[in-house]
N, CA, C and O of each residue as an XYZ file, in Angstrom:
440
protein
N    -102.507   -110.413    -23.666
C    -101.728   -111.342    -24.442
C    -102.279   -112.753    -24.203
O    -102.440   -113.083    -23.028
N    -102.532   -113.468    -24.998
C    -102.988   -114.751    -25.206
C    -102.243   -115.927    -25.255
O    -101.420   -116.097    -26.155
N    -102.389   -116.544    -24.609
C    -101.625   -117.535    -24.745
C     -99.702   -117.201    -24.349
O     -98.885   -117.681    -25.135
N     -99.305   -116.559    -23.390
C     -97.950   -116.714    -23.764
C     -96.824   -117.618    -23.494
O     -95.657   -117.400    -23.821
N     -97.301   -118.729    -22.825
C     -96.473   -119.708    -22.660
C     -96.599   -120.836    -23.975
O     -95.611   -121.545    -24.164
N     -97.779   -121.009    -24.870
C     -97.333   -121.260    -25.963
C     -96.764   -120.343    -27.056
O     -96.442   -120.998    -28.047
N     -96.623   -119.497    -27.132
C     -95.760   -118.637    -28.468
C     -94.019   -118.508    -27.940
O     -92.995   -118.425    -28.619
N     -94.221   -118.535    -26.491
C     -93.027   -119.359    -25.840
C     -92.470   -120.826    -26.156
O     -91.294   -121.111    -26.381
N     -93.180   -121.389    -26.136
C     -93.248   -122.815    -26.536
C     -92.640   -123.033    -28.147
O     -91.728   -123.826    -28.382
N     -93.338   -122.151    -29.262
C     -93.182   -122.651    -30.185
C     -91.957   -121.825    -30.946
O     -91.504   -122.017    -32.074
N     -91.520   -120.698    -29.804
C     -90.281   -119.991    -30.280
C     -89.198   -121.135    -29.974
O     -88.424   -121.582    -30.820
N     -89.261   -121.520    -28.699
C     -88.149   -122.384    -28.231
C     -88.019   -123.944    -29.302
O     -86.949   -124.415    -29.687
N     -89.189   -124.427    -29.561
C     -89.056   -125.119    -30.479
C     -88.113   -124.972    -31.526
O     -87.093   -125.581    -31.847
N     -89.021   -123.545    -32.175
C     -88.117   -123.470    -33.889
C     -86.743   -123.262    -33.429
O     -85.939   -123.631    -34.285
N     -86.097   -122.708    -32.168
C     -84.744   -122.409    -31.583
C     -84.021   -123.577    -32.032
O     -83.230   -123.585    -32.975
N     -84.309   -124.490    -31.359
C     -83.870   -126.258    -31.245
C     -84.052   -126.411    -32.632
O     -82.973   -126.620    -33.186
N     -84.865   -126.390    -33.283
C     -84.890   -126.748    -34.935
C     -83.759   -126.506    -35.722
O     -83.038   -127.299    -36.329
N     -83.715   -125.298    -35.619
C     -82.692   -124.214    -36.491
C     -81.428   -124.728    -36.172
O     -80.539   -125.186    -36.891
N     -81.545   -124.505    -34.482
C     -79.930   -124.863    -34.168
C     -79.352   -126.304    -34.876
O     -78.402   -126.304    -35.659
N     -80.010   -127.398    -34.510
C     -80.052   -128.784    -35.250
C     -79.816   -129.197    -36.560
O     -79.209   -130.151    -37.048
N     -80.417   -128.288    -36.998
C     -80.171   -128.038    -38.974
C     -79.000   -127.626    -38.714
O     -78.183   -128.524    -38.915
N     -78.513   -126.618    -38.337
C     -77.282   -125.834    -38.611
C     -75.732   -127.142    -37.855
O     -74.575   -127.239    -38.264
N     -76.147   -127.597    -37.167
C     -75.128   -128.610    -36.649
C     -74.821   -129.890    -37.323
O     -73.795   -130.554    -37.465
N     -76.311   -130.039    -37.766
C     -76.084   -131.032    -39.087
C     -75.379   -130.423    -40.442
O     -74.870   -131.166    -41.281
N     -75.393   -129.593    -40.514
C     -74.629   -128.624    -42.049
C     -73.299   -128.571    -41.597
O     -72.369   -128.936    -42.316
N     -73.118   -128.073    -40.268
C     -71.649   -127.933    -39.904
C     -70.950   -129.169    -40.026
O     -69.906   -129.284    -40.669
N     -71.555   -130.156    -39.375
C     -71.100   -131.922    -39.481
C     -70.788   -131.979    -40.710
O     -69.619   -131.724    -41.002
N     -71.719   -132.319    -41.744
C     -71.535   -132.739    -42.923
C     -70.488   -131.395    -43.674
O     -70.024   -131.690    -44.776
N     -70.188   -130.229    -43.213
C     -69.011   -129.429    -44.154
C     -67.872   -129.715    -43.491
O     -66.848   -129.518    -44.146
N     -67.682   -130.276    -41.969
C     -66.379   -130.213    -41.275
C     -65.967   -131.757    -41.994
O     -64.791   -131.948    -42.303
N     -66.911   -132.735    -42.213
C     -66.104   -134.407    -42.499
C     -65.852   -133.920    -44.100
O     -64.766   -134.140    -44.637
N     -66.953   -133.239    -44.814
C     -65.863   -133.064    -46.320
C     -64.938   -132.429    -46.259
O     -63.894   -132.582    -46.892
N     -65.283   -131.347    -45.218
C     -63.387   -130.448    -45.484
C     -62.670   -131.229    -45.005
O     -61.532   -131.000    -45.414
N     -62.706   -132.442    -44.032
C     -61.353   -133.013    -43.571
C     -61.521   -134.252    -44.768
O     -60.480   -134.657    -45.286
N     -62.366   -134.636    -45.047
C     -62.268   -135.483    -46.494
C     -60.804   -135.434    -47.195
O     -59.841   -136.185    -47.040
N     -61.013   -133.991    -48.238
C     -60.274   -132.946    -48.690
C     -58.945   -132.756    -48.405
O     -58.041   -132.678    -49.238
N     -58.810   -132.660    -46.844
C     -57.906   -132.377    -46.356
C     -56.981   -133.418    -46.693
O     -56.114   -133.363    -47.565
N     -57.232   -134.329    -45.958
C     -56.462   -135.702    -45.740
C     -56.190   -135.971    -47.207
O     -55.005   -135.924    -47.539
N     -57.002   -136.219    -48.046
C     -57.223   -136.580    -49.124
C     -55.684   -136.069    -49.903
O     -54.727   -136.778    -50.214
N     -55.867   -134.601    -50.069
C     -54.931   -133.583    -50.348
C     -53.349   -134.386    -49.876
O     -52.424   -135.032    -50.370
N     -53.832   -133.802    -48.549
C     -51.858   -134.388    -47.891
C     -51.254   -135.974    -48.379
O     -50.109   -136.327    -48.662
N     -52.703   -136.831    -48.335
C     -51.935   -137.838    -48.907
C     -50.978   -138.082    -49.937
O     -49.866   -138.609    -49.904
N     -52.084   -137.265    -51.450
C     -51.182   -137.413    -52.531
C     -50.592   -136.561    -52.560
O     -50.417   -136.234    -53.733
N     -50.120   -135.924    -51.890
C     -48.860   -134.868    -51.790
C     -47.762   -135.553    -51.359
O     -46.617   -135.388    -51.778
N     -48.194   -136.496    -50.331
C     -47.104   -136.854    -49.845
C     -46.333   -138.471    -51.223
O     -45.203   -138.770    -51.608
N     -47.517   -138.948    -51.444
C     -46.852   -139.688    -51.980
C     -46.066   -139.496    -53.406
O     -45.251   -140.233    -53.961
N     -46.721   -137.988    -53.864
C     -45.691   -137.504    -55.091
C     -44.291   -137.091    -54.604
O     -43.324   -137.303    -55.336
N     -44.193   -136.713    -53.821
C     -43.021   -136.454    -52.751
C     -42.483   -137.497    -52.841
O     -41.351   -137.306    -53.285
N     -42.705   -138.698    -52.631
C     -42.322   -140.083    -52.522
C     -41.264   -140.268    -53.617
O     -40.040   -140.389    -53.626
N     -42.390   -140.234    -54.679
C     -42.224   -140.758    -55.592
C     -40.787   -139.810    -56.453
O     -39.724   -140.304    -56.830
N     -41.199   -138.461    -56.559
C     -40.382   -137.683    -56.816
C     -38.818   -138.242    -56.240
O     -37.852   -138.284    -57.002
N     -38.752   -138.564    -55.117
C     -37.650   -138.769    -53.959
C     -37.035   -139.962    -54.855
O     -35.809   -140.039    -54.936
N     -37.819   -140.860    -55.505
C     -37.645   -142.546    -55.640
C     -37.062   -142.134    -57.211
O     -36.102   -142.751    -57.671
N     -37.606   -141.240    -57.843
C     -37.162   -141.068    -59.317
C     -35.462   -140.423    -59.513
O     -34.679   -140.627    -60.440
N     -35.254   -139.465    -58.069
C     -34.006   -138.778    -58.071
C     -32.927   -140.097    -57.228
O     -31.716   -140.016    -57.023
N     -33.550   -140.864    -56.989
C     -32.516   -142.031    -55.789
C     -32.597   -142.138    -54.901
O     -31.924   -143.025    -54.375
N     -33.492   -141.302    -54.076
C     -33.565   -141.156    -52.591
C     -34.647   -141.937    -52.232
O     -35.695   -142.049    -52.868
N     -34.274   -142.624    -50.899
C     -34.845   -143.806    -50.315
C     -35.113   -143.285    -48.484
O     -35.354   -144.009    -47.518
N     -34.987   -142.115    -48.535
C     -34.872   -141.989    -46.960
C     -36.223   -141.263    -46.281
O     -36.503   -140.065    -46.313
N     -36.970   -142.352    -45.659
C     -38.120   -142.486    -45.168
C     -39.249   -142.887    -45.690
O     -40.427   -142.716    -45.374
N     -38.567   -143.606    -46.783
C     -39.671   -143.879    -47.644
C     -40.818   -144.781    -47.325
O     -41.772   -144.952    -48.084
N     -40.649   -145.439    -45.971
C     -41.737   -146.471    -46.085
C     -42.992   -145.655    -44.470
O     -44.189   -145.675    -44.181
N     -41.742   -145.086    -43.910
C     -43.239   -144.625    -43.114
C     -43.528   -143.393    -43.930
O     -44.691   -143.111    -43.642
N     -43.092   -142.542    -44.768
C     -44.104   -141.818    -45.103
C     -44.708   -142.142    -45.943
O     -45.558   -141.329    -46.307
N     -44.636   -143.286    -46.603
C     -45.789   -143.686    -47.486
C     -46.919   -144.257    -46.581
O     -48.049   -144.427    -47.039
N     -46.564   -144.587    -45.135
C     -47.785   -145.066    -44.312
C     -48.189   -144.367    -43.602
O     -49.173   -144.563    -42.889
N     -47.396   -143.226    -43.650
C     -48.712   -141.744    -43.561
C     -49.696   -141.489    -43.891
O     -50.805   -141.227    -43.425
N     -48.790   -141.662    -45.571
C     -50.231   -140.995    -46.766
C     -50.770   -142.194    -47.016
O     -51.301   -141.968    -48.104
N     -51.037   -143.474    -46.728
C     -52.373   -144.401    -46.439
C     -52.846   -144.214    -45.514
O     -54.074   -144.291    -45.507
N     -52.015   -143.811    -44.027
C     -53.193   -143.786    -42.788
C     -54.058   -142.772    -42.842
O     -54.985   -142.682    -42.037
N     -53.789   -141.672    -44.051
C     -54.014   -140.116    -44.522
C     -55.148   -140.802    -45.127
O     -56.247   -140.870    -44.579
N     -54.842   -141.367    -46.389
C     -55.926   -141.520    -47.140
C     -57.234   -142.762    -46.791
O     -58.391   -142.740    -47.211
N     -56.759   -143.514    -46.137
C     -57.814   -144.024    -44.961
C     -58.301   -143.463    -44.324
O     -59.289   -144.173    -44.139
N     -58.485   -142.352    -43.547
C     -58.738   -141.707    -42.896
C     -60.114   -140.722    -43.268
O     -61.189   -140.512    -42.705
N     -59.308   -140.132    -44.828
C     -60.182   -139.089    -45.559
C     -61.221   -140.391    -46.046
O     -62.369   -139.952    -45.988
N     -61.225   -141.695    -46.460
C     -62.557   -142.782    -46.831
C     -63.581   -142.268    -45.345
O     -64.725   -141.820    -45.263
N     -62.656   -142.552    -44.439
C     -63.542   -142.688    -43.111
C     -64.657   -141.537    -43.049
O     -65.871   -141.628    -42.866
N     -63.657   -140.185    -43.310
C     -64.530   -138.802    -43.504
C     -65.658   -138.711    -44.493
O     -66.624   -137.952    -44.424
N     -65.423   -139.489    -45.309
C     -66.276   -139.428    -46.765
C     -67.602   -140.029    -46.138
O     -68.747   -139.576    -46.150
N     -67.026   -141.337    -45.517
C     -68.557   -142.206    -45.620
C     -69.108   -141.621    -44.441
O     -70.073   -142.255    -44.013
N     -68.771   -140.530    -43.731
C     -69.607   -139.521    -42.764
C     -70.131   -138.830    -43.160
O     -71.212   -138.621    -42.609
N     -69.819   -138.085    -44.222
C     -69.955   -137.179    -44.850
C     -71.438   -137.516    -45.598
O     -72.328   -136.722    -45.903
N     -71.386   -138.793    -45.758
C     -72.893   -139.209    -46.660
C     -73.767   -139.859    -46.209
O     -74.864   -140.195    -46.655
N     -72.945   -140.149    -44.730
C     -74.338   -140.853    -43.593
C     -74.960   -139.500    -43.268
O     -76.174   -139.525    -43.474
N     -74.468   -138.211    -42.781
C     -74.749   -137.213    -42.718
C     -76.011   -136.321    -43.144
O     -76.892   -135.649    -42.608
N     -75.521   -136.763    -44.615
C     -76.075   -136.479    -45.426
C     -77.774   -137.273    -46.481
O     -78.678   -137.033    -47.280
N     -77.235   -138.115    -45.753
C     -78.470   -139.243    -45.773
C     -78.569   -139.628    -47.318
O     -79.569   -140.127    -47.834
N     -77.224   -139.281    -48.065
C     -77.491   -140.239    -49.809
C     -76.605   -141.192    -49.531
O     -75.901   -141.233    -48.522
N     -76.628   -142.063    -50.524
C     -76.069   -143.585    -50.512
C     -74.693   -142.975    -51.041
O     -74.789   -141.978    -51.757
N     -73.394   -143.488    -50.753
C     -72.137   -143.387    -50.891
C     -72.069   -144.547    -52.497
O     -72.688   -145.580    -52.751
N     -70.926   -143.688    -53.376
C     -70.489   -144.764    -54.093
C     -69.495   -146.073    -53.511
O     -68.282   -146.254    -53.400
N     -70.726   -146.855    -53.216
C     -69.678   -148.243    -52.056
C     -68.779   -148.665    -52.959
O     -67.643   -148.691    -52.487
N     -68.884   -149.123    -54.469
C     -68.097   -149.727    -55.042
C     -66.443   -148.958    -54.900
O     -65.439   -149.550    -54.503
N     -66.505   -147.591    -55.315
C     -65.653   -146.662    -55.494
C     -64.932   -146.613    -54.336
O     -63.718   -146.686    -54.531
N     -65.329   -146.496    -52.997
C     -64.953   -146.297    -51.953
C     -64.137   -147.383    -51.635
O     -63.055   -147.203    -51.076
N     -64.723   -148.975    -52.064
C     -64.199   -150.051    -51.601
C     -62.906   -150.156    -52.231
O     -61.902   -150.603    -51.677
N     -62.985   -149.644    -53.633
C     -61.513   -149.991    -54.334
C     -60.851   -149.334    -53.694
O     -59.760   -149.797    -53.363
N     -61.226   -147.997    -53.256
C     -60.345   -146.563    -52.892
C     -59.254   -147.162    -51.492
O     -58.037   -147.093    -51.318
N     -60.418   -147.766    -50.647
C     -59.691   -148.110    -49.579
C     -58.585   -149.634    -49.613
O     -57.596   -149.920    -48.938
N     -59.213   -150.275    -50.582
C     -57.897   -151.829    -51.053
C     -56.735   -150.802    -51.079
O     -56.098   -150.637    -50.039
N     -56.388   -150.040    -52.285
C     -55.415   -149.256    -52.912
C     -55.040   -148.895    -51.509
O     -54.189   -149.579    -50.941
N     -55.463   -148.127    -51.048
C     -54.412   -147.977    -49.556
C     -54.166   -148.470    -48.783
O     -53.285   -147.948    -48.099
N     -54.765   -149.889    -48.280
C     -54.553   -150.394    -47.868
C     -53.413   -151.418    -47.909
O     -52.885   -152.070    -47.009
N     -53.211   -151.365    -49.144
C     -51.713   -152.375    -49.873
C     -51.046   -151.185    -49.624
O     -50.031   -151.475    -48.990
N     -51.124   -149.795    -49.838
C     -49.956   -149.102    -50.151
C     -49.356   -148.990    -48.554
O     -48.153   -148.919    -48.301
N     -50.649   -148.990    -47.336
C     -50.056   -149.248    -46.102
C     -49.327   -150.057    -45.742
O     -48.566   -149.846    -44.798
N     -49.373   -151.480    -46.560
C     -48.867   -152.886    -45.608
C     -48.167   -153.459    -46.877
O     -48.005   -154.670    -47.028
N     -47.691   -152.363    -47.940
C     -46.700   -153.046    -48.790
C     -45.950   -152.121    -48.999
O     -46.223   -151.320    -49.893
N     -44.475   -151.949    -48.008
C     -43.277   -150.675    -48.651
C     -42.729   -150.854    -49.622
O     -42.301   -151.924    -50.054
N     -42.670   -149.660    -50.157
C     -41.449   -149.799    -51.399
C     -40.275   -150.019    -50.831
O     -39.268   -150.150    -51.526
């Protein structure tokens, strides 16, 4: 056998390769699924809200609306991981409005 501390060498390499790719894929699917996630619960919660506000009900209305901003802040945070990750440019404009909008909806109760 020839050489076997390099075919050693270059197994352990591609090992580290593979594994690396695959941790980078996992990264970038775990920050969109929590993207998603958050994303999700937010406007759930704030149709809930809202639903609550259309029938008369006022009870809890201001921290759980600063849920579903700390929710939907949260899922921005995941996003722009999600595309550093990923190494494409994020829609900044989109993102920036995304996060104003919650950000008032955090620090302005109904």
């Amino acid at each position: 056998m020839r050489y076997p501390k390099l075919k050693l060498l270059i197994i352990i390499f591609l090992l580290i390769m593979t594994t690396t790719e695959l941790k980078t894929e996992n990264s970038f699917d775990y920050y969109l699924s929590q993207f998603y996630e958050k994303q999700t619960k937010a406007k759930e919660i704030l149709r809930e809200i809202e639903s609550d506000l259309k029938n008369g009900l006022r009870k809890n209305v201001c921290s759980r609306q600063k849920e579903a901003a700390t929710l939907g802040l949260e899922a921005i945070d995941m996003l722009i991981k999600a595309y550093e990750i990923s190494e494409e440019s994020p829609p900044l404009e989109t993102i920036k409005s995304n996060k104003i909008i919650w950000e008032n909806i955090l620090n302005e109760c109904l």
